[in-house]
Gaussian input, Z-matrix of N, CA and C with variables (Angstrom, degrees):
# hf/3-21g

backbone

0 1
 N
 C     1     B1
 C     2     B2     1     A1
 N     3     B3     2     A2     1     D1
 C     4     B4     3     A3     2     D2
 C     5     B5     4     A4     3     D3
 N     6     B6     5     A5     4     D4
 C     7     B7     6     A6     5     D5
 C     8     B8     7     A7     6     D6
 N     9     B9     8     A8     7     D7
 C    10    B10     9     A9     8     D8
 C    11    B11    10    A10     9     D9
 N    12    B12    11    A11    10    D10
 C    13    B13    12    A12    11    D11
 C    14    B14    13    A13    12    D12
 N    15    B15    14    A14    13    D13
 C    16    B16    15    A15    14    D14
 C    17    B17    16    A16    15    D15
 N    18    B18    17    A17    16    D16
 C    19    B19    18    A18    17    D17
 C    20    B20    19    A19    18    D18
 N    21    B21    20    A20    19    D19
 C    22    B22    21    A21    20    D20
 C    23    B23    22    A22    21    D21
 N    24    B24    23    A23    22    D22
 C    25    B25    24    A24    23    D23
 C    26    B26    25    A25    24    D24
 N    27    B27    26    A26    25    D25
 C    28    B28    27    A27    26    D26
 C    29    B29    28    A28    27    D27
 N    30    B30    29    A29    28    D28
 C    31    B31    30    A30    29    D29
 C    32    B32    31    A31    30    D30
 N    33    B33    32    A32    31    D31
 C    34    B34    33    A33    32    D32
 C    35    B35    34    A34    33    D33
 N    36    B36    35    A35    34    D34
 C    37    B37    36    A36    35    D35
 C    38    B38    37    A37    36    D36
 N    39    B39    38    A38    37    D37
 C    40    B40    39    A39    38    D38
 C    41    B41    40    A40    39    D39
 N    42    B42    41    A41    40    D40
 C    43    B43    42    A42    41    D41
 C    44    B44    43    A43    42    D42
 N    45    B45    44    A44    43    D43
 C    46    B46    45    A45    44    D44
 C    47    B47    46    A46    45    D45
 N    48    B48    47    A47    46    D46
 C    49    B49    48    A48    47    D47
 C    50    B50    49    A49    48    D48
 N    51    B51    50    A50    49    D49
 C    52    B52    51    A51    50    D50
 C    53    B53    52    A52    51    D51
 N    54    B54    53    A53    52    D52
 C    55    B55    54    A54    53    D53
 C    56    B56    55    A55    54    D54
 N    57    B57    56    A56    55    D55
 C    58    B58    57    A57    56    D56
 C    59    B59    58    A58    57    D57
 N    60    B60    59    A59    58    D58
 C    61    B61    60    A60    59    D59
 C    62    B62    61    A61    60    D60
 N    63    B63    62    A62    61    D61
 C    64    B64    63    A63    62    D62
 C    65    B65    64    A64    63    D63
 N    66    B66    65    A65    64    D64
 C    67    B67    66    A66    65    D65
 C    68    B68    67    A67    66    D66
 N    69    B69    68    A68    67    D67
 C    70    B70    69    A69    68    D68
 C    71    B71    70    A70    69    D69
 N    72    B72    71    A71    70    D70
 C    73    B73    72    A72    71    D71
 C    74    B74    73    A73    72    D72
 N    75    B75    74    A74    73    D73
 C    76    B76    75    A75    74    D74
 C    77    B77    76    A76    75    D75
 N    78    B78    77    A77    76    D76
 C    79    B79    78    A78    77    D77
 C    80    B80    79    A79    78    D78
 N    81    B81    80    A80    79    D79
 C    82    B82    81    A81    80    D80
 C    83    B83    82    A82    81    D81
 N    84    B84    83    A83    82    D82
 C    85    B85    84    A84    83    D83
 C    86    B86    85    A85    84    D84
 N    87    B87    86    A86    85    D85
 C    88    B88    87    A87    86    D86
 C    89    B89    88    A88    87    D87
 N    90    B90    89    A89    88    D88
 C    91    B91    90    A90    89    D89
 C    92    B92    91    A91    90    D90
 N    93    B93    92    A92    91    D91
 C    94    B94    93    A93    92    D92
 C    95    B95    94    A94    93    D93
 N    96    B96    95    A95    94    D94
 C    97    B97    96    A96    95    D95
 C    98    B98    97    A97    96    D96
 N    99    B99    98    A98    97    D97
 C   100   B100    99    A99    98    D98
 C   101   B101   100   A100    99    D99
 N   102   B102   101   A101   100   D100
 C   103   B103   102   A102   101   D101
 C   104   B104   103   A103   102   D102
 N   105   B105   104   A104   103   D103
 C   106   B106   105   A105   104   D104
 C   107   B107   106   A106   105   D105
 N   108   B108   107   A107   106   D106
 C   109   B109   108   A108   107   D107
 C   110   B110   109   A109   108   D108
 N   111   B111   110   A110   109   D109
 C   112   B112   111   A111   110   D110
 C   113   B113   112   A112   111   D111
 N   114   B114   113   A113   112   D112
 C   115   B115   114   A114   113   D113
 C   116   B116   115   A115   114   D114
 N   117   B117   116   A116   115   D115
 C   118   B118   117   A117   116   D116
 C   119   B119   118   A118   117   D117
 N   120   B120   119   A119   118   D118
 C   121   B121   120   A120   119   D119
 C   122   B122   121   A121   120   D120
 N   123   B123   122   A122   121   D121
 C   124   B124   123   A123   122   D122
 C   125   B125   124   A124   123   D123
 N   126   B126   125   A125   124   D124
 C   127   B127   126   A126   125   D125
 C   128   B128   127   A127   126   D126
 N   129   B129   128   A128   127   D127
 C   130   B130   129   A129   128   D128
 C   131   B131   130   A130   129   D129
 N   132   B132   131   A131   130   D130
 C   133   B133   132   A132   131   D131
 C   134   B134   133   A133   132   D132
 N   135   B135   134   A134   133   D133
 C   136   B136   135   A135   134   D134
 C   137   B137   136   A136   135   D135
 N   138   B138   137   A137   136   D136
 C   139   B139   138   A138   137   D137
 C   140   B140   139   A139   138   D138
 N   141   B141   140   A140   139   D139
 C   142   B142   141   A141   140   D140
 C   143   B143   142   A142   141   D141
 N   144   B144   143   A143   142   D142
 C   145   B145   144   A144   143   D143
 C   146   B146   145   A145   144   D144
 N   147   B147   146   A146   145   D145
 C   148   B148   147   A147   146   D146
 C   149   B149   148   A148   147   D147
 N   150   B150   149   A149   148   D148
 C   151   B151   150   A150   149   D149
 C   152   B152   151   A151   150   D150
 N   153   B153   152   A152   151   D151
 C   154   B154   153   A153   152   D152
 C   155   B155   154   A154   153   D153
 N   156   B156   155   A155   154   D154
 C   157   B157   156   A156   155   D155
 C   158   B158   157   A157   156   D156
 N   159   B159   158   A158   157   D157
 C   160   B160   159   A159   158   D158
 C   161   B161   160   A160   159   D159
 N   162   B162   161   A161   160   D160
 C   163   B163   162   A162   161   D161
 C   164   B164   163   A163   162   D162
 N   165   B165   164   A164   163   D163
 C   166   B166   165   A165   164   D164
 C   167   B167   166   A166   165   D165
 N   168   B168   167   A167   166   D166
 C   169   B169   168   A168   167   D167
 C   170   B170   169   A169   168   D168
 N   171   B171   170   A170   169   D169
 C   172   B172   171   A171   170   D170
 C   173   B173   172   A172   171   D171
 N   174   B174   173   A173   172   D172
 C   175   B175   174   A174   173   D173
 C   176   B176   175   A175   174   D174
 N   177   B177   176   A176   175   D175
 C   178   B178   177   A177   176   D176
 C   179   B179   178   A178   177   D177
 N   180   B180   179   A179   178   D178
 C   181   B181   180   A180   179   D179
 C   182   B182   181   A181   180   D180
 N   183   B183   182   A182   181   D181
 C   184   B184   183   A183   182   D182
 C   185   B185   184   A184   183   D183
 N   186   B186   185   A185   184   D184
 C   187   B187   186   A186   185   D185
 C   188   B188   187   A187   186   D186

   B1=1.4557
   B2=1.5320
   B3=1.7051
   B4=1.5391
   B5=1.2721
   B6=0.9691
   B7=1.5978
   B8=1.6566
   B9=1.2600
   B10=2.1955
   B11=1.5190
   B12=1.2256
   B13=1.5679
   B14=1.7243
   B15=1.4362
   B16=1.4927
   B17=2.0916
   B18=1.3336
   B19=1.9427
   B20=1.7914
   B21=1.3118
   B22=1.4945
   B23=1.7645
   B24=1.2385
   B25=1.7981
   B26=1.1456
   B27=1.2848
   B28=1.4067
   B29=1.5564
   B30=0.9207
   B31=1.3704
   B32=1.7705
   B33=1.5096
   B34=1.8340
   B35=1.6591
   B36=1.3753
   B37=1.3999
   B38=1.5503
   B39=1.3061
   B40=0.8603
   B41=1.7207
   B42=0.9928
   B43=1.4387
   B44=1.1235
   B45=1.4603
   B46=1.7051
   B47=1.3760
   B48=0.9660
   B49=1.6154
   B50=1.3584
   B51=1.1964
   B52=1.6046
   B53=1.4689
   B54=0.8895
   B55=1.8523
   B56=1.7573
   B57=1.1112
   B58=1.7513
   B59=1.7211
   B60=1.4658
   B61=1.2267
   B62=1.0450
   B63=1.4499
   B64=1.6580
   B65=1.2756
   B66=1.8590
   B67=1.7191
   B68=1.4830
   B69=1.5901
   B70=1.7251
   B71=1.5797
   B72=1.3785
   B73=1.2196
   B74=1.7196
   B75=1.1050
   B76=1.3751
   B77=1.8805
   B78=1.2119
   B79=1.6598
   B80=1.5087
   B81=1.2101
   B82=2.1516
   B83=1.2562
   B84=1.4305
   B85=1.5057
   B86=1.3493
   B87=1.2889
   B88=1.3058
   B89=1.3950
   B90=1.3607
   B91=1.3295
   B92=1.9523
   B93=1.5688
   B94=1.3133
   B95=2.0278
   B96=1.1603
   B97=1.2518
   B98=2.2223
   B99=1.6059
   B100=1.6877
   B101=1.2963
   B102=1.7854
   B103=1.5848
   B104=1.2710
   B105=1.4655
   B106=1.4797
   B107=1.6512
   B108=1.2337
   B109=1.5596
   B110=1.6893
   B111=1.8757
   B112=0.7832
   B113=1.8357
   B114=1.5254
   B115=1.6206
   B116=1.5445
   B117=1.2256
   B118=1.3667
   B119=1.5714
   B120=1.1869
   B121=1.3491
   B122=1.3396
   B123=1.2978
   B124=1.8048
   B125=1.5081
   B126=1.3533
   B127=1.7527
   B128=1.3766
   B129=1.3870
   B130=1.5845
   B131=1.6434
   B132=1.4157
   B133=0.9845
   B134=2.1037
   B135=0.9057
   B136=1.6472
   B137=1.6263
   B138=1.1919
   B139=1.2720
   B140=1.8226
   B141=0.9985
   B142=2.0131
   B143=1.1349
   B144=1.7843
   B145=1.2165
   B146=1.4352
   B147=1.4005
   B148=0.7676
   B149=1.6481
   B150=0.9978
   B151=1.4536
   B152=1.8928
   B153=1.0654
   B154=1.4771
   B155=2.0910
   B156=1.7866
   B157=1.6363
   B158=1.5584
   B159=1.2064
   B160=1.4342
   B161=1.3542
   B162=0.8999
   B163=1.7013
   B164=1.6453
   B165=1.6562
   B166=1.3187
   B167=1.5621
   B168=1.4415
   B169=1.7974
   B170=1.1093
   B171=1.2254
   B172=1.3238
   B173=1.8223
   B174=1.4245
   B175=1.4956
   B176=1.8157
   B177=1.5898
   B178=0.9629
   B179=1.7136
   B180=1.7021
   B181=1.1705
   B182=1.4542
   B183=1.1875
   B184=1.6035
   B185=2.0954
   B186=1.4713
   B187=1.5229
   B188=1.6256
   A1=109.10
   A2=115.24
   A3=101.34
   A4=112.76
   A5=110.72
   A6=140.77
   A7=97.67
   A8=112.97
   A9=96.24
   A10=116.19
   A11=100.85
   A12=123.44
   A13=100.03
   A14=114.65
   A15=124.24
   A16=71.79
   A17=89.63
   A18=84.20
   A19=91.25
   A20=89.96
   A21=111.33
   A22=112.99
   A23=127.20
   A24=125.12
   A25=84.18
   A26=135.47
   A27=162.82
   A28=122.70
   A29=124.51
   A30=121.39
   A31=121.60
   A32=105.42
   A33=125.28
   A34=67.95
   A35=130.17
   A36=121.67
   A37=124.80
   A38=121.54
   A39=139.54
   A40=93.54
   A41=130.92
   A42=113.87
   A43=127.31
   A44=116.30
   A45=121.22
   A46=100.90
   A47=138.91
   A48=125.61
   A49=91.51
   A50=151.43
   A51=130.02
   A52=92.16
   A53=164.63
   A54=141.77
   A55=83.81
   A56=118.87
   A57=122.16
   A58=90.91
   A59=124.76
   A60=111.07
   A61=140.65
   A62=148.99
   A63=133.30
   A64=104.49
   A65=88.07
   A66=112.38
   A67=119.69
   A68=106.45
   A69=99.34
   A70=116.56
   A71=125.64
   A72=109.76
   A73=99.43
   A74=111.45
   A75=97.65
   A76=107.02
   A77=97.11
   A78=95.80
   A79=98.65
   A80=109.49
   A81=105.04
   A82=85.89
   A83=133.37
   A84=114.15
   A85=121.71
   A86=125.01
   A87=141.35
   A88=111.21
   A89=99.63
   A90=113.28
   A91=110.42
   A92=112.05
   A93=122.18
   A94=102.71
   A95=121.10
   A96=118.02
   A97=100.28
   A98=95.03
   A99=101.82
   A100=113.66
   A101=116.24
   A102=134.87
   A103=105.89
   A104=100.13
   A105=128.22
   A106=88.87
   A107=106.63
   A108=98.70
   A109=95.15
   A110=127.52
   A111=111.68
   A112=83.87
   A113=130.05
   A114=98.10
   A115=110.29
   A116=113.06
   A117=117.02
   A118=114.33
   A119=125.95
   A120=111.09
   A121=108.70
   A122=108.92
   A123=108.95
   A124=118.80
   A125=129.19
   A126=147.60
   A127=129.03
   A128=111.87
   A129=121.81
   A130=77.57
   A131=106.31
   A132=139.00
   A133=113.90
   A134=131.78
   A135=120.59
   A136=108.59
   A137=132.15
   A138=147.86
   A139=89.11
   A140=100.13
   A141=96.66
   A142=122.26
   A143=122.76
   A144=122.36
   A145=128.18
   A146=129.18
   A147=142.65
   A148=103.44
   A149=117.34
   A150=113.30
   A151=99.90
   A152=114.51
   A153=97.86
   A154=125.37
   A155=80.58
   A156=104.57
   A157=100.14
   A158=126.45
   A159=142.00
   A160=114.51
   A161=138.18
   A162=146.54
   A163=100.46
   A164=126.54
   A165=123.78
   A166=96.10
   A167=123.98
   A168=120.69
   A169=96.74
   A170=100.26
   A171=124.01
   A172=103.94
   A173=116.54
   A174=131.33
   A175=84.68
   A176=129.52
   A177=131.66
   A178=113.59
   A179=122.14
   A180=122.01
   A181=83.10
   A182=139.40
   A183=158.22
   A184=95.68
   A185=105.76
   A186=108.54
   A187=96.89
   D1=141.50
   D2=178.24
   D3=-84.65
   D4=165.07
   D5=-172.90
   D6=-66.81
   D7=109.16
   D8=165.47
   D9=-103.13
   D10=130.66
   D11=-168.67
   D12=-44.33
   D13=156.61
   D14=-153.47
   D15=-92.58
   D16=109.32
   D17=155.98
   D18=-143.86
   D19=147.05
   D20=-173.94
   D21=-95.37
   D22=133.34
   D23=-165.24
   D24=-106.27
   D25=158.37
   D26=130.93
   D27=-97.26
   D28=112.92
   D29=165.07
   D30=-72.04
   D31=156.77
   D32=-153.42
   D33=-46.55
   D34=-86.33
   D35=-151.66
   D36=-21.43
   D37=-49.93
   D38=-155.81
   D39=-94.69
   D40=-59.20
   D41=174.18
   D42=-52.97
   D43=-31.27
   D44=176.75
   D45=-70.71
   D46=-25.06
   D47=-178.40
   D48=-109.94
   D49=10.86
   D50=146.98
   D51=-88.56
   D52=80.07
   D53=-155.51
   D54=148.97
   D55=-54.02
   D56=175.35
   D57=85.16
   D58=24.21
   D59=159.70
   D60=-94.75
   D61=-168.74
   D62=128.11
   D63=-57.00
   D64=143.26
   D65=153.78
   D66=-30.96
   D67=-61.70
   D68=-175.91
   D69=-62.24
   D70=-17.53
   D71=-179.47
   D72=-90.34
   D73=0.12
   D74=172.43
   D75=-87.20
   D76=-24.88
   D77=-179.87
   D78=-71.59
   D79=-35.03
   D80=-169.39
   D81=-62.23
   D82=-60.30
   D83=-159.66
   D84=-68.51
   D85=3.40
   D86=-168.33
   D87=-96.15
   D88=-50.35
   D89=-172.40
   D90=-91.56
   D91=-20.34
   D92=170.70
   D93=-65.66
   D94=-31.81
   D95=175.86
   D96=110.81
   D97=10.02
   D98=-169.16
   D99=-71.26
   D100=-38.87
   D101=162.61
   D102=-127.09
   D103=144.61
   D104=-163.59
   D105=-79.21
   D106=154.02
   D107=167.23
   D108=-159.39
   D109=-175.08
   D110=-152.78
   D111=-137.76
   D112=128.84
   D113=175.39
   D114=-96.48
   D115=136.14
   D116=175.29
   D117=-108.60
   D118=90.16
   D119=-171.10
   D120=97.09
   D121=-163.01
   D122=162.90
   D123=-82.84
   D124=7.19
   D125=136.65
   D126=-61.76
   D127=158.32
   D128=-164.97
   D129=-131.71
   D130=137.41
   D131=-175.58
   D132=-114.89
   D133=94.74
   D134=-167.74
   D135=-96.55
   D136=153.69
   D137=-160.46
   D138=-91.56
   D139=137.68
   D140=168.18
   D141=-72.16
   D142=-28.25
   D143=160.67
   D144=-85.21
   D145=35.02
   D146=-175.19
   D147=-131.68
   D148=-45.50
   D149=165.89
   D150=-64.41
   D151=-37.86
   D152=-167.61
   D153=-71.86
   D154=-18.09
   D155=178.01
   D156=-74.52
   D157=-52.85
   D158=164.91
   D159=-42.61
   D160=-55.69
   D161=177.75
   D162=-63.19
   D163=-47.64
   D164=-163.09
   D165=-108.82
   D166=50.27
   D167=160.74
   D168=-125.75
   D169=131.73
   D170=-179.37
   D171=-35.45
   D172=177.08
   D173=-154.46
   D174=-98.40
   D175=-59.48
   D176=-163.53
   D177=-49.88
   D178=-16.23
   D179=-137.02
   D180=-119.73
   D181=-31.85
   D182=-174.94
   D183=-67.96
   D184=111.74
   D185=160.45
   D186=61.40

């Protein structure tokens, strides 16, 4: 079986307060195609480096 690379999930909660947003705008960006996310269940699951690519793009490139 292969090996899967160490990536860390965060859930909407947890990204909206690393992000300092609301939950629902974390679902718009989820569901806009802005952060990748993963669904597990009836949950969205987010990659940690993906919140971190998101946090460090520039303001002009966001919406």
């Amino acid at each position: 079986m292969a090996e899967l690379p160490d990536v860390r999930f965060l859930t909407v909660a947890e990204v909206a307060e690393l992000m300092r947003v609301s939950k629902m705008t974390v679902y718009r960006l989820v569901h806009a195609g802005e952060l990748p996310a993963v669904r597990f269940g009836r949950s969205y699951r987010v990659p940690e480096s993906a919140v971190a690519d998101a946090v460090q793009r520039p303001v002009s490139d966001v919406g």
